[in-house]
C-alpha positions as CSV (number, residue, x, y, z in Angstrom):
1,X,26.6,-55.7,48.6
2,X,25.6,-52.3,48.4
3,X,28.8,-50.9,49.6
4,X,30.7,-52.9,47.3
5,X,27.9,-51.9,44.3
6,X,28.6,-48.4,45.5
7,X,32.1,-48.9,45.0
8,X,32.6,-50.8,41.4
9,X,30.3,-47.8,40.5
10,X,32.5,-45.1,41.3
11,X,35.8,-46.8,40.3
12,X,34.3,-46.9,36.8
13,X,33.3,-43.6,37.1
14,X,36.9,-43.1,37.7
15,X,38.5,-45.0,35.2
16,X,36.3,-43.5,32.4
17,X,37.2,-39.6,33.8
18,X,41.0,-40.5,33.2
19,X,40.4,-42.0,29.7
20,X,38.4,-38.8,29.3
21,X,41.3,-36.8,29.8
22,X,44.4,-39.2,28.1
23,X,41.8,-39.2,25.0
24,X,41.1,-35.5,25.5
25,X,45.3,-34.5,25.4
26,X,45.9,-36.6,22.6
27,X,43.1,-35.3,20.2
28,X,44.2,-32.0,21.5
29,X,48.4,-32.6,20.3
30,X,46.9,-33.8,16.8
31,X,44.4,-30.4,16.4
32,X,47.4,-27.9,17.4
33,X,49.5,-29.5,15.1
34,X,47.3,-30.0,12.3
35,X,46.4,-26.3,12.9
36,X,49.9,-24.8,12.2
37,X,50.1,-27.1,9.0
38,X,46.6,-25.9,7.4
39,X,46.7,-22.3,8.2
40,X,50.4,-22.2,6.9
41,X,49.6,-24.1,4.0
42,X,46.3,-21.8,3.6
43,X,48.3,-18.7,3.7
44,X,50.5,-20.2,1.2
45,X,48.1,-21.6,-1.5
46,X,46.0,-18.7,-1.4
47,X,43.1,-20.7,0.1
48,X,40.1,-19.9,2.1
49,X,38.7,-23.2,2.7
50,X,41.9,-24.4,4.3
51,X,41.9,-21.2,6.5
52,X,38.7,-21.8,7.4
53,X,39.5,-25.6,8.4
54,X,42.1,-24.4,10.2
55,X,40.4,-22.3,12.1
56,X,38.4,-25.1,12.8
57,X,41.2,-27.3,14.2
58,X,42.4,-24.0,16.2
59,X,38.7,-23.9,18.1
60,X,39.2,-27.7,18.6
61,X,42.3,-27.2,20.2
62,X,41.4,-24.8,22.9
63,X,38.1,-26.7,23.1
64,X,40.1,-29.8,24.4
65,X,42.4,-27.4,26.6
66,X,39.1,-26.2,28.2
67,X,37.6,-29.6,28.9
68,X,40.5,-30.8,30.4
69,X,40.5,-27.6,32.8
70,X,37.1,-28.5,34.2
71,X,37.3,-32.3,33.9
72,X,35.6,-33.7,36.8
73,X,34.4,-30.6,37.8
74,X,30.4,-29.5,38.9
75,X,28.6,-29.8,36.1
76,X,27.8,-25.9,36.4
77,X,31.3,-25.4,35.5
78,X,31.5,-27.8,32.7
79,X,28.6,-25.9,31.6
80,X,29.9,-22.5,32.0
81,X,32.7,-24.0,30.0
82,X,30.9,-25.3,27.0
83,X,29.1,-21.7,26.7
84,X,33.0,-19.9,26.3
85,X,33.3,-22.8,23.8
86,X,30.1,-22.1,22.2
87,X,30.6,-18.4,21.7
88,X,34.2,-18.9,20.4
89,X,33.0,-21.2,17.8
90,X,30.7,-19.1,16.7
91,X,33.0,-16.4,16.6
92,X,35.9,-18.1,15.0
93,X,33.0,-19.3,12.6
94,X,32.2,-15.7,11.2
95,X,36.2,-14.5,11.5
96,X,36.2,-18.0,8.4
97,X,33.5,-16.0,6.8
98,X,34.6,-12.8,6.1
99,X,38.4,-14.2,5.7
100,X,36.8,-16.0,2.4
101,X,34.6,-12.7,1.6
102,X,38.4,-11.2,1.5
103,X,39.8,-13.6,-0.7
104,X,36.8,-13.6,-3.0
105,X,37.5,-9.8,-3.6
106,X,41.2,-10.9,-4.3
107,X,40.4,-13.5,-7.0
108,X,43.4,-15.4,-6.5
109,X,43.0,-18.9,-7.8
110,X,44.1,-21.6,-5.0
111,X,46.6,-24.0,-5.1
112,X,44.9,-27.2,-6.2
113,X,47.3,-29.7,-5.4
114,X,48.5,-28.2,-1.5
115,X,45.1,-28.2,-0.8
116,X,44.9,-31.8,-2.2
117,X,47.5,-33.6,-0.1
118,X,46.7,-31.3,3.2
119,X,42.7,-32.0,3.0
120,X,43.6,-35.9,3.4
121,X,46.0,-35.4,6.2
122,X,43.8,-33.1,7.8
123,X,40.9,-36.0,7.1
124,X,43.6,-38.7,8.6
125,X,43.8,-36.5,11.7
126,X,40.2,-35.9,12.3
127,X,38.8,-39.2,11.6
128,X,41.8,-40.5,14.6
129,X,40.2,-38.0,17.1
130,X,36.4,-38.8,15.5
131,X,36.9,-42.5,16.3
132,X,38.7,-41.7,20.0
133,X,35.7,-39.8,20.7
134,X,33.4,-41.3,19.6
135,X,32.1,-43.0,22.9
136,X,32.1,-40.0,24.5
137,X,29.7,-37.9,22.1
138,X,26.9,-38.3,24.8
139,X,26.5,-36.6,28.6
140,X,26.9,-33.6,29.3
141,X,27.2,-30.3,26.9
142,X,31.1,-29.9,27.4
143,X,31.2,-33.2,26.2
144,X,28.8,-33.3,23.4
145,X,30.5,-30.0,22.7
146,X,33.7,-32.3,22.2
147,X,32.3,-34.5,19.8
148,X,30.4,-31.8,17.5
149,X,33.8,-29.9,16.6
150,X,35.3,-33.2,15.9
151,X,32.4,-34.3,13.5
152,X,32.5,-30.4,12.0
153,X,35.9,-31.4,11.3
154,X,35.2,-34.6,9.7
155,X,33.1,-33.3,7.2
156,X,35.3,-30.2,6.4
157,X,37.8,-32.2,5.6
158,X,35.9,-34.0,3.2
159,X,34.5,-31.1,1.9
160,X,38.6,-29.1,0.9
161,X,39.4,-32.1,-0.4
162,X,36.2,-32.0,-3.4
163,X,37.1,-28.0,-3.1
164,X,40.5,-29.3,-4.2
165,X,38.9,-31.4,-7.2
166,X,37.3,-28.7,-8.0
167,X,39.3,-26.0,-8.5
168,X,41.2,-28.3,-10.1
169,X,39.0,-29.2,-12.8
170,X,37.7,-25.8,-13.3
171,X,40.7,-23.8,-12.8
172,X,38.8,-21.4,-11.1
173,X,38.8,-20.0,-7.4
174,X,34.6,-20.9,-6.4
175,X,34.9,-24.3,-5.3
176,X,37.1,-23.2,-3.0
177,X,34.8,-20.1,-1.6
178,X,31.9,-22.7,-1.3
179,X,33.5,-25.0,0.7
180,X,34.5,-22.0,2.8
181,X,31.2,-20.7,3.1
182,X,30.2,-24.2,3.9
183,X,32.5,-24.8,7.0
184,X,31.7,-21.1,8.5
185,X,28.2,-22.1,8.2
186,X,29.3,-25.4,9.9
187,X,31.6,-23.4,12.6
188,X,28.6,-21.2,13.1
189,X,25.9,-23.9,13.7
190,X,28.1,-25.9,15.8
191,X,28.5,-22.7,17.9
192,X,24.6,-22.2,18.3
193,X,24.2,-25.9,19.2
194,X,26.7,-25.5,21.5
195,X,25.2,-22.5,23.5
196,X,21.7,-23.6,23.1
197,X,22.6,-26.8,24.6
198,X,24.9,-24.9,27.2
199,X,22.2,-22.7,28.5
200,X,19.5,-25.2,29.1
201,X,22.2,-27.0,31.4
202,X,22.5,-23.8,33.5
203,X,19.0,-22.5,33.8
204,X,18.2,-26.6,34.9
205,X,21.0,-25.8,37.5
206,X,19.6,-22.8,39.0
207,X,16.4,-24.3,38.9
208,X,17.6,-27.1,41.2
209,X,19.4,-24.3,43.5
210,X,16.4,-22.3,43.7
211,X,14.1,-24.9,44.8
212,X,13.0,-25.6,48.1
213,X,14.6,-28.0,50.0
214,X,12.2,-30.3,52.0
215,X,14.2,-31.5,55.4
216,X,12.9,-35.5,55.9
């Protein structure tokens, strides 16, 4: 009974690792498309909260690419991983800030309408990757890592869509800063989250190396 305990326990353990991954490459196809349609349509409207969500789906993208590479891996390396992925975020978060500080010296109103219709396609796609991952937001830090950029995401998208209302209404360019300030902020958080959560795994993991071991 044990054996076969043993066994159901570690097929499981399987099945979930490979719905991991097939989850993982599918949220990753949606975030590198939606990336090339918000950072072209964000060059095109003149908009920095669309830059700065599409910056966001760019550090989702290679955040997936990276969890697949060390899928199954020790969790020292899964670790390791979710640092790289910590300090990218939080670089790509303060590249989003000073890309809107640039267009706020411009003063180029946005495009009220592109950002409009993109915002909800972009929402469309996050909330299909929010709901895939959703079972997989707890474990380990790569993992939890996973689910914070999709959440981010969520939320931005939200957010460029009332940017959209916004600039709209007003006809002026500020919504559209604010929201961008908003998601670097979020971008940046995410990334200290991330690293926080990152480093605790790895000093627990030397920890365990560095301990004695006690022969029975």
């Amino acid at each position: 009974m044990a054996g076969g305990c043993c066994g159901d326990h570690n097929g499981a353990a399987v099945s979930t690792d490979r719905t991991w991954r097939r989850v993982l490459w599918i949220a990753l196809l949606i975030n590198a498309g939606m990336f090339l349609v918000e950072i072209t349509a964000g060059v095109t409207a003149h908009s920095a909260s669309l830059r700065a969500d599409a910056i966001d789906f760019l550090g989702d993208t290679a955040n997936y690419a990276i969890s697949l590479g060390v899928a199954g891996m020790a969790l020292v390396w899964r670790s390791r991983a979710a640092l790289v992925k910590g300090l990218s975020l939080l670089v790509l978060g303060l590249w989003a800030l000073g890309s809107a500080l640039i267009l706020a010296l411009a003063g180029r109103v946005p495009t009220a309408e592109t950002m409009g219709v993109v915002g909800v396609m972009a929402l469309v796609a996050n909330l299909a990757c929010a709901v895939m991952l959703w079972r997989h937001r707890g474990g380990d830090a790569n993992r939890r890592s996973v689910w914070i950029c999709s959440r981010n995401d969520a939320i931005g998208n939200v957010a460029v869509m009332l940017a959209a209302l916004g600039v709209f209404g007003t006809g002026t360019l500020w919504p559209d800063l604010i929201v961008a300030l908003i998601l670097s902020g979020l971008g940046i958080s995410g990334g200290i989250q991330i690293i926080a959560h990152a480093r605790q795994e790895l000093a627990s993991a030397r920890h365990s190396e560095s301990a004695p071991q006690h022969s029975a």
